[in-house]
C-alpha positions as CSV (number, residue, x, y, z in Angstrom):
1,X,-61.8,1.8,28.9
2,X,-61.2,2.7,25.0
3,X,-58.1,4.2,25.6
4,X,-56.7,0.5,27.9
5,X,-58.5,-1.6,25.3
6,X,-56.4,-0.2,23.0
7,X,-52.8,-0.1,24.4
8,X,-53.6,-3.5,25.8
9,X,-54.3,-4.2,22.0
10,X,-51.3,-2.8,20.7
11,X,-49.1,-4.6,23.4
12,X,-50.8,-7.8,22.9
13,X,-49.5,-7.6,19.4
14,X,-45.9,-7.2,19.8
15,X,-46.1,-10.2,22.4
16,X,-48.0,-12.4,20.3
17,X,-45.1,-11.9,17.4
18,X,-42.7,-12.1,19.7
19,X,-43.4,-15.5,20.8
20,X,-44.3,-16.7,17.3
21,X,-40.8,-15.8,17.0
22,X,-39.8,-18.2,20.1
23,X,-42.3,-21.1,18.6
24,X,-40.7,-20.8,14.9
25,X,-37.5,-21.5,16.6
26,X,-38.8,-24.6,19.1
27,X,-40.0,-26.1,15.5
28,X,-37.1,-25.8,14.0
29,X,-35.4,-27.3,16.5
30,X,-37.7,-30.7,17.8
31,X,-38.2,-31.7,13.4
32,X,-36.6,-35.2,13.6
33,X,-36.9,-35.5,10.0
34,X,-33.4,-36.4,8.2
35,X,-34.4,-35.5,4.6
36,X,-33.2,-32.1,3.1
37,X,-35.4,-31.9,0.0
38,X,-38.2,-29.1,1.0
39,X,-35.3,-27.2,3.2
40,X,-37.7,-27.4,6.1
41,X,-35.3,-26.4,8.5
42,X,-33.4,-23.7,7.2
43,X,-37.2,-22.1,5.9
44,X,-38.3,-22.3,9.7
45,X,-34.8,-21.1,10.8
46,X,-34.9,-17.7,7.8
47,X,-38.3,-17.0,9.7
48,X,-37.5,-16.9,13.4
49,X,-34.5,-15.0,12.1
50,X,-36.8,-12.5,10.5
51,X,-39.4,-12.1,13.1
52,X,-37.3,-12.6,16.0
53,X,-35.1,-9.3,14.9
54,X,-38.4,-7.6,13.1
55,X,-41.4,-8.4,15.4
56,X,-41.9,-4.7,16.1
57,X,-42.1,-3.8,12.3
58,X,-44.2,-7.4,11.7
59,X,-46.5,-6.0,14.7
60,X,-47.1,-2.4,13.2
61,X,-47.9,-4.0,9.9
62,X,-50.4,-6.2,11.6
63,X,-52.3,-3.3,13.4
64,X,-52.2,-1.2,9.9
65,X,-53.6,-4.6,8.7
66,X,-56.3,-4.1,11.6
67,X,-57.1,-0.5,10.3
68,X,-57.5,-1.5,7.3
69,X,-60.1,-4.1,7.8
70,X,-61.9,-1.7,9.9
71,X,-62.0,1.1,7.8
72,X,-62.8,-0.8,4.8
73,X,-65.9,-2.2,7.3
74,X,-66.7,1.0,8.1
75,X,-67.1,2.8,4.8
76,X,-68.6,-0.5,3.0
77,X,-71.3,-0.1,6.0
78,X,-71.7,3.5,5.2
79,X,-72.4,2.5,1.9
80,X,-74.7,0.0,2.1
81,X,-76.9,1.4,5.3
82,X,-77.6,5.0,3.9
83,X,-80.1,3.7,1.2
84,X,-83.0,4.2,3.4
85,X,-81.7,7.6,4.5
86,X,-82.0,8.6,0.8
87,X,-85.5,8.3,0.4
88,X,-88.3,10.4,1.2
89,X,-89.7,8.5,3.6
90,X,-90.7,11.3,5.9
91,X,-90.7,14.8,4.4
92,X,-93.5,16.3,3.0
93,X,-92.4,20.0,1.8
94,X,-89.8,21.0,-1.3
95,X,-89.2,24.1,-0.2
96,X,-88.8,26.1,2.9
97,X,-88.4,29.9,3.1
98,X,-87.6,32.5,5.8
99,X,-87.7,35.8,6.4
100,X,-89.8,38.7,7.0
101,X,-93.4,37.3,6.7
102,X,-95.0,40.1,4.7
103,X,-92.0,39.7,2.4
104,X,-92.3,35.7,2.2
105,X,-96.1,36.1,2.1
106,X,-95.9,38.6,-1.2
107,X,-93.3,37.1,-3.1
108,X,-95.0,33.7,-2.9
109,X,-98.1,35.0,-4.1
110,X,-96.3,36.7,-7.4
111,X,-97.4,35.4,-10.4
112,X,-94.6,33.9,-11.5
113,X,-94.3,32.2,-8.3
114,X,-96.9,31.1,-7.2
115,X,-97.4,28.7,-10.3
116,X,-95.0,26.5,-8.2
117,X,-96.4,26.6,-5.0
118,X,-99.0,24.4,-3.5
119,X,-99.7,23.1,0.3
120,X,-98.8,26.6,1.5
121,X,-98.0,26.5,5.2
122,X,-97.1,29.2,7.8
123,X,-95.4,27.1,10.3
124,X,-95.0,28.8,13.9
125,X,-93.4,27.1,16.5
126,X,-91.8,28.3,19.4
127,X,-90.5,27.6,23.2
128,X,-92.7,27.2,26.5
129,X,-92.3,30.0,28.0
130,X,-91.5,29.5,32.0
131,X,-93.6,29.8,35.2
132,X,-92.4,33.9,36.5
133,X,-92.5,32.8,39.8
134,X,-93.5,30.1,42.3
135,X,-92.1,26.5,42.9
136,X,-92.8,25.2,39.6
137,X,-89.5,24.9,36.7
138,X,-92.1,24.8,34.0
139,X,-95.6,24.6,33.2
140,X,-95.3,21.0,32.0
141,X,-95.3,17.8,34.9
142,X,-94.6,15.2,33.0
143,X,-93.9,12.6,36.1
144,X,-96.6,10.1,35.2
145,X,-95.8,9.6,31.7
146,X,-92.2,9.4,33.1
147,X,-93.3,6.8,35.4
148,X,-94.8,4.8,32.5
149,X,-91.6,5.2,30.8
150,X,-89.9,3.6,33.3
151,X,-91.9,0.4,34.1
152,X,-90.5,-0.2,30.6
153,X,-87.0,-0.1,30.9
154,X,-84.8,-3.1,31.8
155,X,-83.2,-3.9,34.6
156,X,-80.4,-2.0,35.9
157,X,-80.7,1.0,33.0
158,X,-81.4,3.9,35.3
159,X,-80.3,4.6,39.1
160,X,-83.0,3.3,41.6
161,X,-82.2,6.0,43.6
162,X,-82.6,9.3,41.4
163,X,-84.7,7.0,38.7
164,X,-82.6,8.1,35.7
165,X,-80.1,6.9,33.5
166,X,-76.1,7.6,33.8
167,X,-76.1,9.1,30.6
168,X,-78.8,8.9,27.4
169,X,-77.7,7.5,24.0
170,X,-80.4,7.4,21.5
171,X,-79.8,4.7,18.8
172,X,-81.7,1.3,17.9
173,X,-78.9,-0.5,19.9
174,X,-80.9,1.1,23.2
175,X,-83.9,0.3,24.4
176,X,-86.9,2.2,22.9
177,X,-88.3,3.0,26.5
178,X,-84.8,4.4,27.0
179,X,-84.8,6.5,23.4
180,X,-88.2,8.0,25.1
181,X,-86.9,8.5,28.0
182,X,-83.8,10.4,27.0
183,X,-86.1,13.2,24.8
184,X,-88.1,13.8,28.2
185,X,-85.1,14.0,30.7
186,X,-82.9,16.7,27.8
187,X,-86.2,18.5,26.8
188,X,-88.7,18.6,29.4
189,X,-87.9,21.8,31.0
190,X,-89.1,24.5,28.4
191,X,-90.4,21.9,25.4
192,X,-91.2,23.1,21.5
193,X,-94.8,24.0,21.2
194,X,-96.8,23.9,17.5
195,X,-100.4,24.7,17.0
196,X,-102.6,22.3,15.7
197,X,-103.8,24.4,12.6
198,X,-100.2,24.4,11.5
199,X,-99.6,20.8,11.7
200,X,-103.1,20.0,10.5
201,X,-102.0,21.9,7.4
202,X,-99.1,19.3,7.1
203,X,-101.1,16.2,7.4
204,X,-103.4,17.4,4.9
205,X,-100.6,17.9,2.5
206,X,-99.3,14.2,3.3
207,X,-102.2,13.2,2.3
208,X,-103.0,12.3,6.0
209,X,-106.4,12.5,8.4
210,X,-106.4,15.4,10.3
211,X,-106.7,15.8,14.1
212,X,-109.1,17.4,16.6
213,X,-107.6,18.7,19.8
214,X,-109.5,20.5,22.5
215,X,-107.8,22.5,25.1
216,X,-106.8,19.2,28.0
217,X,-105.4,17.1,24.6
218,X,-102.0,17.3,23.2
219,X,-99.5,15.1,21.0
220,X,-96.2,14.6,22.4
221,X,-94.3,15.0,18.5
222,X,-91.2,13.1,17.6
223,X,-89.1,14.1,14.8
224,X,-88.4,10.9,12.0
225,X,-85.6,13.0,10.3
226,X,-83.7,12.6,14.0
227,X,-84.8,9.6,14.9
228,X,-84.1,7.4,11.8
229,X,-84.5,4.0,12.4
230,X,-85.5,3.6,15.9
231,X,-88.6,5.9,15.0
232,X,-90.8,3.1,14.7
233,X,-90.2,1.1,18.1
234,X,-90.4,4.7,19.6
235,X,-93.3,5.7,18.6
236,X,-94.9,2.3,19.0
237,X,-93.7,2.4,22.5
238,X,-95.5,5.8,22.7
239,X,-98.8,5.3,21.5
240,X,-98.9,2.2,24.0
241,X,-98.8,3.6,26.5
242,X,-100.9,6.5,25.6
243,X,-103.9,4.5,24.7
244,X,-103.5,2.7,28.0
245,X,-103.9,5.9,29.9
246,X,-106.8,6.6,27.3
247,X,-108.6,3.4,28.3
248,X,-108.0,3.7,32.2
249,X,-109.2,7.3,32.0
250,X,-105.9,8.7,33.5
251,X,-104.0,11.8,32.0
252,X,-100.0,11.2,30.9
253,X,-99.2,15.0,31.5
254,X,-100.4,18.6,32.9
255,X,-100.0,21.8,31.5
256,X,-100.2,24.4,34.5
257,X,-101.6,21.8,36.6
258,X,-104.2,21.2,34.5
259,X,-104.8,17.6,33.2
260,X,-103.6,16.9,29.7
261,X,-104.4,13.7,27.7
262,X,-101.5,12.3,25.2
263,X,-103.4,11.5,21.8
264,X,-102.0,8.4,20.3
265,X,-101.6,6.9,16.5
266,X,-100.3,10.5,15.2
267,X,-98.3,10.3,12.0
268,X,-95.2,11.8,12.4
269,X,-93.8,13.8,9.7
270,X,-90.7,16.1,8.8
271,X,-92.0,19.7,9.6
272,X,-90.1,21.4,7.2
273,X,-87.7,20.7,3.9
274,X,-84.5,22.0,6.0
275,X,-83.6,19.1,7.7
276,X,-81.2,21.8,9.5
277,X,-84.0,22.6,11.5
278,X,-83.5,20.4,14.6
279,X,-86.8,20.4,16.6
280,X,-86.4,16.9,17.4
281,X,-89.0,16.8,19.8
282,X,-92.7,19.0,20.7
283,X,-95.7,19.3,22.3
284,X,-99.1,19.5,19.5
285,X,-101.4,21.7,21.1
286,X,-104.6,23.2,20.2
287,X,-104.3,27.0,18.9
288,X,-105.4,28.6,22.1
289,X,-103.2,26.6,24.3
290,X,-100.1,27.6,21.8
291,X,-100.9,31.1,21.9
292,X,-101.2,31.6,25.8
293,X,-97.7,29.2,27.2
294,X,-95.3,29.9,23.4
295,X,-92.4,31.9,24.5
296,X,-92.9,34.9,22.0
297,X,-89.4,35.5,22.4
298,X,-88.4,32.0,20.9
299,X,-90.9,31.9,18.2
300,X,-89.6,30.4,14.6
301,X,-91.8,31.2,11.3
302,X,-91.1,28.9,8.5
303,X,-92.7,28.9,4.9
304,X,-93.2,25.5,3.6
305,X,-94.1,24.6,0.3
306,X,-95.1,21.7,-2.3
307,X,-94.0,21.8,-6.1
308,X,-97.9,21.1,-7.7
309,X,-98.3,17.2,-9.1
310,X,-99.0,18.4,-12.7
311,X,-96.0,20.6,-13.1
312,X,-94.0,17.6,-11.2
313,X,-95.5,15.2,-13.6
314,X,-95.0,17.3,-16.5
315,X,-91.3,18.2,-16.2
316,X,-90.0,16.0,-13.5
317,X,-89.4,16.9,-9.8
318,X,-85.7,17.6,-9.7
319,X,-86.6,20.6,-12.7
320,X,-89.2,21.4,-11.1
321,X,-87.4,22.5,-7.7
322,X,-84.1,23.9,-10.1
323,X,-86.6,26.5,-11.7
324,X,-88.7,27.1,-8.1
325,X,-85.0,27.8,-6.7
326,X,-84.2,30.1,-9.6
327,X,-87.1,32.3,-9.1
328,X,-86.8,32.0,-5.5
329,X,-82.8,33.6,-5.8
330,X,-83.3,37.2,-6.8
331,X,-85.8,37.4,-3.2
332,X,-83.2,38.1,-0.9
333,X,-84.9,35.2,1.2
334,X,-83.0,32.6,2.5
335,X,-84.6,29.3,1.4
336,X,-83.6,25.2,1.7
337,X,-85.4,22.7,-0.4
338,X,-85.7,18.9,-0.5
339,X,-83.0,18.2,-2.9
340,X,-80.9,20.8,-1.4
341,X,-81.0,18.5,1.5
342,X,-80.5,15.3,-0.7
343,X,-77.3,16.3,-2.2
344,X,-76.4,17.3,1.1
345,X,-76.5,14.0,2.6
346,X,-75.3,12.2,-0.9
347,X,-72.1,14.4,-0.1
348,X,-71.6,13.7,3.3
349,X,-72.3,9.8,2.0
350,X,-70.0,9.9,-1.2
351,X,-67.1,11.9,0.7
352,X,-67.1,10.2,4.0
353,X,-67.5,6.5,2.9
354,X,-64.1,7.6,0.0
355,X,-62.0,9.2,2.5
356,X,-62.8,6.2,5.1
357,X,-62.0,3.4,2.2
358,X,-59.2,5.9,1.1
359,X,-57.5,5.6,4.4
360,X,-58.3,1.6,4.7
361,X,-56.5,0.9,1.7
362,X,-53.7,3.1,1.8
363,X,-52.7,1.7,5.5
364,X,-52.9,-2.1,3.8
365,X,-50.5,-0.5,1.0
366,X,-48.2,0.7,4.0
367,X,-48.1,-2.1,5.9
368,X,-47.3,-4.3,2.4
369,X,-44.7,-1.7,1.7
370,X,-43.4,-2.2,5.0
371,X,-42.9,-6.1,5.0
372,X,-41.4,-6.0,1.5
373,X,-38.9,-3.9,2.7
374,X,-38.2,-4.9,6.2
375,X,-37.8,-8.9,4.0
376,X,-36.2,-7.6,0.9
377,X,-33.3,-6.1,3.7
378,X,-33.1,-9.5,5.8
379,X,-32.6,-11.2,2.5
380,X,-29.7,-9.2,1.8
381,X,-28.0,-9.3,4.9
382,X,-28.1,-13.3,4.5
383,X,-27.7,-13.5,0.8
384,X,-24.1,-15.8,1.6
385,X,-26.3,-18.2,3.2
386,X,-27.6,-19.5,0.3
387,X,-24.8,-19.5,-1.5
388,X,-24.0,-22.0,1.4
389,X,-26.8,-23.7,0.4
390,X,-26.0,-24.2,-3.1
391,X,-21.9,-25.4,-2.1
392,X,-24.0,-27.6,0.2
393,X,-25.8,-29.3,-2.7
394,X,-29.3,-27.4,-2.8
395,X,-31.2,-27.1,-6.0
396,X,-32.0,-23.2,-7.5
397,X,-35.6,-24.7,-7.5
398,X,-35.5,-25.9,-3.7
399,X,-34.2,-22.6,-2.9
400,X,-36.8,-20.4,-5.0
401,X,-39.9,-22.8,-2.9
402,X,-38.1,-21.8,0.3
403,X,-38.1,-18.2,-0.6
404,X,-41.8,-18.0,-1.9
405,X,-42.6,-20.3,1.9
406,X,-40.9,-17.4,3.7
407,X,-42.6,-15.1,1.8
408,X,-45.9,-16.5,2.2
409,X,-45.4,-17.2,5.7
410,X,-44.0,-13.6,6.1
411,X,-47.2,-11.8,5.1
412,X,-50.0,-14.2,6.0
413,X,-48.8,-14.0,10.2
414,X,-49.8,-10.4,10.6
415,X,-52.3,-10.8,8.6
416,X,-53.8,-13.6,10.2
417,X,-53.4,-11.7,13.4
418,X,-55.0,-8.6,12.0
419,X,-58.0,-10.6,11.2
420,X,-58.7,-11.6,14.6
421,X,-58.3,-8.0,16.2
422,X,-60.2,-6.8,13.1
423,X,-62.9,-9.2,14.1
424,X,-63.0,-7.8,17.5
425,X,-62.9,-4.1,16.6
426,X,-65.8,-4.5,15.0
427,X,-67.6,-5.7,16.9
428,X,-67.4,-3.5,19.2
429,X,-67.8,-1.0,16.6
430,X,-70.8,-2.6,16.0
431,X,-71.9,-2.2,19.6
432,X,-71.0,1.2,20.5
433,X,-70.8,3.4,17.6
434,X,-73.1,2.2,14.8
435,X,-77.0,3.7,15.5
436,X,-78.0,0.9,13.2
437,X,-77.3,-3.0,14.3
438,X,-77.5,-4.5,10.9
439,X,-75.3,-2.0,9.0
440,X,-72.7,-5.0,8.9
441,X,-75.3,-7.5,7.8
442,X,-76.4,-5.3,5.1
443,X,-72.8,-4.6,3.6
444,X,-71.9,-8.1,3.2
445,X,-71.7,-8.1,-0.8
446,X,-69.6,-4.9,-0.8
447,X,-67.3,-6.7,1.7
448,X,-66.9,-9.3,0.2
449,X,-65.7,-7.6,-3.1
450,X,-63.5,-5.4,-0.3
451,X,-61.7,-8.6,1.2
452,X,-61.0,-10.2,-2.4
453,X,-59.1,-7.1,-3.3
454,X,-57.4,-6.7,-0.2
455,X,-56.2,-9.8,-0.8
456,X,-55.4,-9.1,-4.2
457,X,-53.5,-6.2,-3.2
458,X,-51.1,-8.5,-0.6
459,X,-50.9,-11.2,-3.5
460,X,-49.1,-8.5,-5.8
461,X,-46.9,-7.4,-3.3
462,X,-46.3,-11.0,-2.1
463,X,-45.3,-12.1,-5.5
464,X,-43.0,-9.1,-6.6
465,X,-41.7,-9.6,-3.5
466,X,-40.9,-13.3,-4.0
467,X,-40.0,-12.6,-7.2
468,X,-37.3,-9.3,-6.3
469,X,-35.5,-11.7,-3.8
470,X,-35.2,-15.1,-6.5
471,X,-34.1,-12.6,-8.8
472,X,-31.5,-11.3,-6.1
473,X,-30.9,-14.9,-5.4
474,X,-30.3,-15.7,-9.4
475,X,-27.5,-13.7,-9.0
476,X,-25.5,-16.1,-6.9
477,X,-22.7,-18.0,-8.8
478,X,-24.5,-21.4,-8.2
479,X,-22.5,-24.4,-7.9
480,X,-23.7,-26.2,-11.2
481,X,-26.8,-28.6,-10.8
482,X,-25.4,-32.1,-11.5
């Protein structure tokens, strides 16, 4: 559907030119007006003439013109929306380091070292590991909490008949019941397990109240670095219908077809500084539960630390993790930390949003480039028509306002055009690409600065244009102004 919305697009273009041209001409032709003195006539005529013989050039500018209102959209968006990304609204750690744990364990505990770490945690995690044998794909049945889910959902999102979805999407433009849905049906199989202990050990360095689990009680963990903004709705979504089941008494899950009871109001924190570390979602069980169903194979060990508040308060938190990660480099241990991550994302921010305005403003420079040219040429194949004019009777100044009309007249159609596709384009951009539904509504100030120097930018070409052809036009031996 992309692919004919856009060839209908383009064609729709060239069409929509082309009978401008036709229009321009049945002007022309119906003005009943007898006076000269504006050169209405011969303006309308020098513009059919130039789109009529043109439109395909007049329609690629106008879809370069499209591009560019896109692009410039798109990065101003990209701008504006990643403020919130920026902060540390989830994460918890500095640092995290891997490797071999007596190695990790003994070099954290130098004393050199260990005067920058605090909130030490040995974070384990690793697959459920699956039934050997029998009937059962895995040790988890998670068909009532799916059936939950689903009483949830709008009408007409999933197949009545196999009771799920075409295809799963997560984003704030879909349905939170649908988000929730989507990390069962791609996960459910052979989930992420972490022990309690470990994750207890997280909360208390968040500052957070710990949690008691017993052996039939488990958290079903979502991951806030993945799911950005539609975290909240999520999780609200979540703990809704988890203290529902708690009040009726019924259990949301089964681990080895024994009853397990969803604990709700869990806060949900980044498990480690590398945000590389993709465990988007997992199952919070008690220790023993983790150690008899983990997957031993699968098993992940990561070393997270906190930079202590009086050495941050003392020397600042961005020196603070430069002289942790300078002692941490003669280790041999690979290690991410929180600002590693930060500049990450402020280079993926900085570069993408550049190269995306980059590309927006070069196309409008094209597509200027391109009607200069494809006028400045037309001008010069009818330069003895206004030396006609002038035999005729016509002023130099009547003939310089008909040139800056055909000028104007000349850029402002495709761009006119390109507004309305532009319009279009991004709204379905908006709809069908963005994760976040206000990221338009929060770039307005930054778009407006965009439009008023796109417009600068066609002004200057507009004028030098105008201003090329009267000079070209100066050159004409006028028949002397009485």
């Amino acid at each position: 559907m992309l692919l004919v919305a856009v060839l209908l697009g383009i064609v729709g273009t060239i069409l929509f030119i082309r009978g401008i041209a036709r229009l321009l001409s049945i002007v022309a032709a119906s003005n009943k007006r007898k006076a000269t003195n504006g050169l209405y006539v011969f303006t309308l005529r020098q513009l059919h003439e130039n789109v009529v013989y043109k439109y395909i050039s007049i329609s690629v500018a106008s879809i370069l013109m499209m591009l560019t209102i896109m692009f410039i959209a798109n990065g101003s968006a990209t701008i504006m929306s990643h403020g919130n990304e920026l902060t540390r609204t989830s994460a918890v750690y500095d640092f995290t380091v891997m490797g071999e744990e007596q190695n990790v364990e003994q070099y954290l505990s130098d004393d050199q070292m260990r005067v920058y770490v605090a909130n030490l945690n040995r974070m384990e995690t690793g697959n459920m590991k699956r039934p050997a044998s029998g009937e059962m794909k895995s040790f988890v049945d998670w068909s009532v909490l799916r059936k939950e889910i689903v009483q949830n959902l709008p009408e007409g999102v999933i197949d009545p008949a196999t009771q799920e979805a075409a295809s799963y999407e997560f984003g704030s433009h879909q349905p939170a019941a649908l988000n929730l849905l989507g990390f069962i049906d791609t996960g459910s199989v052979s989930p992420y397990m972490l022990p309690v202990s470990s994750y207890n050990r997280l909360l208390e360095a968040a500052g957070e109240k710990q949690i008691n689990l017993e052996n039939d009680e488990a958290v079903f963990y979502l991951n806030p670095d993945f799911l950005e903004d539609e975290q909240e709705d999520t999780v609200a979504l979540l703990d809704r219908i988890a203290e529902n089941a708690q009040t009726s008494g019924n259990a949301l899950i089964s681990i080895d077809k024994k009853s397990v009871t969803l604990v709700p109001s869990v806060p949900m924190k980044g498990l480690t500084a590398d945000e590389n570390v993709k465990i988007v979602t997992a199952l919070i069980v008690s220790d023993e539960i983790y150690h008899n169903y983990v997957d031993p194979d699968t098993c992940s060990v990561y070393w997270n630390f906190c930079i202590p508040n009086e050495i941050v308060e003392a020397n600042g938190l961005m020196l603070s993790v430069m002289e942790a990660r300078d002692l941490l480099k003669p280790s041999g241990l690979y290690y991410e930390s929180y600002l590693d991550n930060f500049g990450r994302q402020l280079f993926y921010l900085i570069s993408g949003s550049y190269m995306t305005l980059y590309m927006g403003f070069m196309l409008l420079i094209i597509a200027c480039a391109l009607l200069a040219l494809q006028f400045l040429t037309q001008m010069q194949s009818t330069k003895s028509r206004y030396l006609t004019l002038s035999i005729l009777g016509a002023r130099r100044e009547q003939i310089k306002r008909s040139i800056y009309k055909q000028v104007l007249w000349y850029f402002l159609l495709p761009l006119m055009l390109a507004c309305i596709s532009g319009t279009v384009g991004l709204y379905a951009m908006q709809q069908h690409l963005y994760s976040d539904s206000t990221r338009i509504g929060q770039s307005y100030p930054l778009l407006i600065i965009m439009a008023f120097t796109v417009v600068l930018i066609m002004a200057i070409y507009g004028v030098a244009v105008a201003r090329t052809a009267t000079r070209e036009i100066g050159k004409i031996n006028y028949k002397p102004n009485s």
